[in-house]
ZARO-149456 format. One record per residue (C-alpha): residue number from 0; residue in one letter; x, y, z. Coordinates in Angstrom, 3 decimals, padded with zeros to 6 digits. Last residue first. Layout:
<nulums>
<nulum i="NUM" aa="A" c1="X" c2="Y" c3="Z"/>
...
</nulums>
This chain:
<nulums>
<nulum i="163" aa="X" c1="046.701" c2="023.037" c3="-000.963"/>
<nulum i="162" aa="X" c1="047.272" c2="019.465" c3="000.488"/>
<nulum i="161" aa="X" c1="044.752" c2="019.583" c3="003.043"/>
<nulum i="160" aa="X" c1="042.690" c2="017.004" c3="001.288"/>
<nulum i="159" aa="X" c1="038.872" c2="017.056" c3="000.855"/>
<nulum i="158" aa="X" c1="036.699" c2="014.081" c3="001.130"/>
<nulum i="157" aa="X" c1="033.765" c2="013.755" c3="-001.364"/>
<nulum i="156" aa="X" c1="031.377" c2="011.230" c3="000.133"/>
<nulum i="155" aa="X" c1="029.457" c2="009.221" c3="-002.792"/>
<nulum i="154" aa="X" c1="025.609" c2="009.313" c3="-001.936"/>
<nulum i="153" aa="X" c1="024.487" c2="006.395" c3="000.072"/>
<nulum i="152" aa="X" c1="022.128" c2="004.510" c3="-002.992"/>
<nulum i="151" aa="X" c1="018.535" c2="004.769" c3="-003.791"/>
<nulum i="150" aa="X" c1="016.253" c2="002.974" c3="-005.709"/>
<nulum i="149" aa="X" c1="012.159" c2="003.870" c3="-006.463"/>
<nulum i="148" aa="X" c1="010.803" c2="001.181" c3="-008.812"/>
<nulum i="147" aa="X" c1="008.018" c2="002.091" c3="-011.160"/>
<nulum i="146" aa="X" c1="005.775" c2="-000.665" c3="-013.104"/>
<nulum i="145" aa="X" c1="002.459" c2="-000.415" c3="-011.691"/>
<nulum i="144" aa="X" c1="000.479" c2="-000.543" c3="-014.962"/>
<nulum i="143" aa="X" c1="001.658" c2="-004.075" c3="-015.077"/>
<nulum i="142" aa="X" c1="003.009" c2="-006.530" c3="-018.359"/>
<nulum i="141" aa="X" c1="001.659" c2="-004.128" c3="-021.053"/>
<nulum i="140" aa="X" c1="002.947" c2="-001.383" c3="-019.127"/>
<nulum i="139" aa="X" c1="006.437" c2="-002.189" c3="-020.001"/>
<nulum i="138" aa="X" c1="008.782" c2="-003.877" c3="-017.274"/>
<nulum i="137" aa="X" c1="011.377" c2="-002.300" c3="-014.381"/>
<nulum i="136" aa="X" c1="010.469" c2="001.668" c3="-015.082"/>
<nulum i="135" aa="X" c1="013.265" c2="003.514" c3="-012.962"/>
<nulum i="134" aa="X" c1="012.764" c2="005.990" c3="-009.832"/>
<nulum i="133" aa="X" c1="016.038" c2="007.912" c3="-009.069"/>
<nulum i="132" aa="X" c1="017.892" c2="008.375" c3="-005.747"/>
<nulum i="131" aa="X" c1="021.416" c2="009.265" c3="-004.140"/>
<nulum i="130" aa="X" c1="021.243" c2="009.195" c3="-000.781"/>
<nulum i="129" aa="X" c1="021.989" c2="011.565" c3="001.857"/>
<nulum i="128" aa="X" c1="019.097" c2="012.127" c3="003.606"/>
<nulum i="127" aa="X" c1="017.922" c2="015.171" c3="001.793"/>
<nulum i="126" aa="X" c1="018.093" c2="012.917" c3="-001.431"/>
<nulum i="125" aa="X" c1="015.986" c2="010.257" c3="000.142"/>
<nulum i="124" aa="X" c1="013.373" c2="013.494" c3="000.993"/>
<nulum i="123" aa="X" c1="014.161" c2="014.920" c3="-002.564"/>
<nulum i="122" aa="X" c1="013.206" c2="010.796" c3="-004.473"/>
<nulum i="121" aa="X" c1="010.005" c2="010.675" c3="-001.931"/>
<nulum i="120" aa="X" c1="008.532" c2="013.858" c3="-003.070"/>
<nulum i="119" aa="X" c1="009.413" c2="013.189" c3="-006.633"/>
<nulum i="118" aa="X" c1="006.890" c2="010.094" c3="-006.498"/>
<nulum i="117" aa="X" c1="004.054" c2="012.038" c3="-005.017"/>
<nulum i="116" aa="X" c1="005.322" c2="014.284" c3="-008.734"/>
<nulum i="115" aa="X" c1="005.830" c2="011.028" c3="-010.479"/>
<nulum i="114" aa="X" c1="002.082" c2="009.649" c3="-009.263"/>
<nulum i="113" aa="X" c1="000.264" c2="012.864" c3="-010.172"/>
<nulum i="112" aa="X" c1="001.882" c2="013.194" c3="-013.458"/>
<nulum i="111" aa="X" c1="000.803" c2="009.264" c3="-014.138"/>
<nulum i="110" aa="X" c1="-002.756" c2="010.205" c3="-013.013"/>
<nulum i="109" aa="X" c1="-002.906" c2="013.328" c3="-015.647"/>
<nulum i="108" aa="X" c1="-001.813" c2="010.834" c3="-018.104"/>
<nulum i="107" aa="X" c1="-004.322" c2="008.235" c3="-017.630"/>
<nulum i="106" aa="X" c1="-007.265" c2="011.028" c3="-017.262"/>
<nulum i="105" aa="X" c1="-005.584" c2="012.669" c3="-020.465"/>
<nulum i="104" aa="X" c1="-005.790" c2="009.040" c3="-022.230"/>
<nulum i="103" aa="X" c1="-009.246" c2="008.202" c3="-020.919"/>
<nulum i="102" aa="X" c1="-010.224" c2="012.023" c3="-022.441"/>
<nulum i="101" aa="X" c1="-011.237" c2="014.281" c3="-020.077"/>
<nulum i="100" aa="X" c1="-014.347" c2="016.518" c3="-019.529"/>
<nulum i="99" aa="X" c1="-016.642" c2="014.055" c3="-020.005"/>
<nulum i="98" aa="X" c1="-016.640" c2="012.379" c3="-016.592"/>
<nulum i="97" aa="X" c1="-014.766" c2="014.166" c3="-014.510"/>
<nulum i="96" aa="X" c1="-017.494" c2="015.474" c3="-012.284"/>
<nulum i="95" aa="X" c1="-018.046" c2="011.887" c3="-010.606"/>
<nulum i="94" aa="X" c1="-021.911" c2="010.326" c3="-011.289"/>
<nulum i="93" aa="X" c1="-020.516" c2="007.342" c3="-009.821"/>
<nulum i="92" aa="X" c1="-018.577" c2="008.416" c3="-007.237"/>
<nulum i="91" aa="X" c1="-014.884" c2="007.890" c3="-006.975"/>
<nulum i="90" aa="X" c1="-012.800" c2="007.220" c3="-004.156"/>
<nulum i="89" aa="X" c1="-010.349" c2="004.930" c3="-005.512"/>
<nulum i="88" aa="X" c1="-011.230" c2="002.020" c3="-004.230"/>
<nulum i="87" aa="X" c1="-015.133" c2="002.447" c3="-004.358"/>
<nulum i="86" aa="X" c1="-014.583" c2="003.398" c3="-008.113"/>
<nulum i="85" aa="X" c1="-013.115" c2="000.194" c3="-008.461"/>
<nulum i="84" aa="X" c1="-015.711" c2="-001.833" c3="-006.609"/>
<nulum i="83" aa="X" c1="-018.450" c2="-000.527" c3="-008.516"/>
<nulum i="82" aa="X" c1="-016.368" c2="-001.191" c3="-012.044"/>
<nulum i="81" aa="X" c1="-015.887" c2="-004.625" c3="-010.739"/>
<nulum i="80" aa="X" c1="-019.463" c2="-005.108" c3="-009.813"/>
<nulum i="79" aa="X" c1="-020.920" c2="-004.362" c3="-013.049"/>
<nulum i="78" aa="X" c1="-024.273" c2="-002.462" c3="-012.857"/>
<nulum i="77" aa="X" c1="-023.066" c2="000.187" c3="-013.901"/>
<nulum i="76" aa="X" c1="-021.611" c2="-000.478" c3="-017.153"/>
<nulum i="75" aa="X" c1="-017.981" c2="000.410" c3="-018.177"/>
<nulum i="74" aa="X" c1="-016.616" c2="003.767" c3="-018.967"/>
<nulum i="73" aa="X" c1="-012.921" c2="004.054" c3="-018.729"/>
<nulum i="72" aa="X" c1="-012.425" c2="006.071" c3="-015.062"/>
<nulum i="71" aa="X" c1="-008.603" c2="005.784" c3="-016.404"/>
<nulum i="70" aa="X" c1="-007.890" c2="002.757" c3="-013.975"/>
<nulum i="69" aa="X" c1="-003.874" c2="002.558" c3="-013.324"/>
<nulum i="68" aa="X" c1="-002.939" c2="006.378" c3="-014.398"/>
<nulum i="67" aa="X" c1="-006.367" c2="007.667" c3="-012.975"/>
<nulum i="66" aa="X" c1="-005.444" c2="006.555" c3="-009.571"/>
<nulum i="65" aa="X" c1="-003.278" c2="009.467" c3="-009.183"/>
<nulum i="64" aa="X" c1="-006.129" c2="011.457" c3="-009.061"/>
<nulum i="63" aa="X" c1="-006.604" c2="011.014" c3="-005.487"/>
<nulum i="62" aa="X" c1="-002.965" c2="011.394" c3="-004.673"/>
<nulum i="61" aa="X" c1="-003.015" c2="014.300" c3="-006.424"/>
<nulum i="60" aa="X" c1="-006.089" c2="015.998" c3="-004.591"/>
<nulum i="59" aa="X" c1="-005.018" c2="015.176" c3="-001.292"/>
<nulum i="58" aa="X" c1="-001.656" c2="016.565" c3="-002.198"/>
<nulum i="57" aa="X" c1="-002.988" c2="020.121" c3="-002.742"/>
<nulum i="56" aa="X" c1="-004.943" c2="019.842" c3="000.182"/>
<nulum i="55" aa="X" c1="-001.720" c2="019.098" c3="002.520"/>
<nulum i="54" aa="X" c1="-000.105" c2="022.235" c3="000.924"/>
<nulum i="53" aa="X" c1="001.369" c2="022.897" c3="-002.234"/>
<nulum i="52" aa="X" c1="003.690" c2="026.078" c3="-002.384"/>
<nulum i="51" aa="X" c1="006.778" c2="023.978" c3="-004.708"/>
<nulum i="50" aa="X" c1="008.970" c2="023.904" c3="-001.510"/>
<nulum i="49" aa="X" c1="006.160" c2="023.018" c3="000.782"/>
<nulum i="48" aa="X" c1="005.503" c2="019.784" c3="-001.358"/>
<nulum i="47" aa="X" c1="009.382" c2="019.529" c3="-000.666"/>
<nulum i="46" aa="X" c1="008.622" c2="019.316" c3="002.971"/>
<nulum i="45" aa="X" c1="005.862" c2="016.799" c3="002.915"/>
<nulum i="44" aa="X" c1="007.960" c2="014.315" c3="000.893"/>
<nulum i="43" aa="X" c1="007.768" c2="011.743" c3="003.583"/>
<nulum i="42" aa="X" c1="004.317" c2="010.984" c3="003.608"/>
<nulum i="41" aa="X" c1="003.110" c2="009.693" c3="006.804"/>
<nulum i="40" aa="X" c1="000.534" c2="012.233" c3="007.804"/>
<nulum i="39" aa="X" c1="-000.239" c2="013.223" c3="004.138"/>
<nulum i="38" aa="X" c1="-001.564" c2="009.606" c3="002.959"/>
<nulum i="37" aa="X" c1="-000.448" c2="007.266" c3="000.080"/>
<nulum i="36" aa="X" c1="-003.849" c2="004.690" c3="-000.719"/>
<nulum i="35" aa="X" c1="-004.197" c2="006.724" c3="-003.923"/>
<nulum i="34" aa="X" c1="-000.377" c2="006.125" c3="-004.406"/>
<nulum i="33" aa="X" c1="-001.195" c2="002.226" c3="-004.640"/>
<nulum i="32" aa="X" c1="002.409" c2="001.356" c3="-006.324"/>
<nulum i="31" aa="X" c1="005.866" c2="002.126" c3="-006.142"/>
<nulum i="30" aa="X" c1="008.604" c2="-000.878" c3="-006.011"/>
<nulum i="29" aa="X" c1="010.910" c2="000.052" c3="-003.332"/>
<nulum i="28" aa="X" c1="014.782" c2="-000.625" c3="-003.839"/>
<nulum i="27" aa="X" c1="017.278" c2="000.992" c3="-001.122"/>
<nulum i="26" aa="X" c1="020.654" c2="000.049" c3="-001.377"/>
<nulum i="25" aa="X" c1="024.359" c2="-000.286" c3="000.385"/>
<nulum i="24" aa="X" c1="022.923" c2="000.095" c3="004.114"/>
<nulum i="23" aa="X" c1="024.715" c2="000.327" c3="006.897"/>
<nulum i="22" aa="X" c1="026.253" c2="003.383" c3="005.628"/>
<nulum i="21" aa="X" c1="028.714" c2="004.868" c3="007.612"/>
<nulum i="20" aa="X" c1="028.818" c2="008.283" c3="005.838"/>
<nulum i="19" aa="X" c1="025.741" c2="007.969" c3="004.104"/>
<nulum i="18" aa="X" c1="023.912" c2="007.879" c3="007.909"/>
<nulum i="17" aa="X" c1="020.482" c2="006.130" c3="006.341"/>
<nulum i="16" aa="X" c1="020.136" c2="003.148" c3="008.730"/>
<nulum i="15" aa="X" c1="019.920" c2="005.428" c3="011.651"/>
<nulum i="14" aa="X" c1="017.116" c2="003.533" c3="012.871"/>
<nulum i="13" aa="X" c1="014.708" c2="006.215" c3="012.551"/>
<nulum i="12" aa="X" c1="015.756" c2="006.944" c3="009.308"/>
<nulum i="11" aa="X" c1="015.398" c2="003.739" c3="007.601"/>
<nulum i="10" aa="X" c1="012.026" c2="002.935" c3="009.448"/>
<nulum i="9" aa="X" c1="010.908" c2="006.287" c3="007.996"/>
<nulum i="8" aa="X" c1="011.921" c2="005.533" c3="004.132"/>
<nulum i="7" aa="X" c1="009.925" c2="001.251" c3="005.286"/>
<nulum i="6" aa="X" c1="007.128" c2="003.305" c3="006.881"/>
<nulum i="5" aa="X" c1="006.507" c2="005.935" c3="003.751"/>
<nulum i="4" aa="X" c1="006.638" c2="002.908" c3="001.353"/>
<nulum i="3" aa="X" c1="004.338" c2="001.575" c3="003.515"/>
<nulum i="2" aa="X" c1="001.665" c2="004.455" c3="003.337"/>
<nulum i="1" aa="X" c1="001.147" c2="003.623" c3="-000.257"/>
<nulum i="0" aa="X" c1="000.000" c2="000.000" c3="000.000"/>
</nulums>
């Protein structure tokens, strides 16, 4: 779920896991998924939202959409159970505002901005820590939607010599 990632960078922390300088650990891999399920109190990223002037709301809202990238709202019939139970997930209602407005393929790409910039979030608070950090796509989107690894790496230490 999307609050776990934000345990497991925490849990790192914490710990004092992440000290680059003695690093105790050589890699961090998290494959990135359920950012609708993501919430503000445990996000890590909270301080570069700040940065960019979003606030709490203002990630509410992406996280939210950032289901679009995985289901697209693609019209399907009512009475289907699947399509009730997806718009249950990601907080949709049936009769939701969107519809119309957007193509599937902007709703899809709207949702995959949504989940790079949670995503970014994560990336500047591993960076802030000392690590050096990059999300990667590990298969195509034919084989899963949810195809985005997060890895990070102590950050080389650059030690200066007194020889000048």
């Amino acid at each position: 779920m999307g609050t776990t990632k934000e345990y497991s960078m925490n849990l790192s922390n914490d710990t004092v896991l992440m000290t680059p300088n003695e690093p105790s650990v050589l890699g961090i891999a998290i494959a990135l998924c359920c950012h609708h399920r993501c919430e503000w109190k445990h996000y890590v990223g909270k301080e570069f939202f700040s940065s960019q002037g979003l606030t709490a709301e203002d990630f509410e809202i992406f996280q939210r959409l950032s289901s679009w990238a995985t289901c697209g709202m693609k019209r399907q019939p009512i009475d289907n159970e699947h399509w009730k139970a997806n718009l249950e997930e990601h907080n949709f209602e049936k009769n939701s505002t969107y519809e119309g407005t957007l193509t599937t393929g902007e709703r899809e790409h709207v949702g995959h901005l949504c989940k790079r910039l949670i995503d970014q979030g994560r990336i500047w608070y591993l960076q802030q820590q000392g690590f050096d950090s990059a999300v990667q796509y590990y298969t195509s989107p034919s084989v899963s939607l949810e195809n985005v690894l997060l890895t990070a790496i102590p950050s080389p230490t650059i030690q200066q010599t007194e020889d000048c």
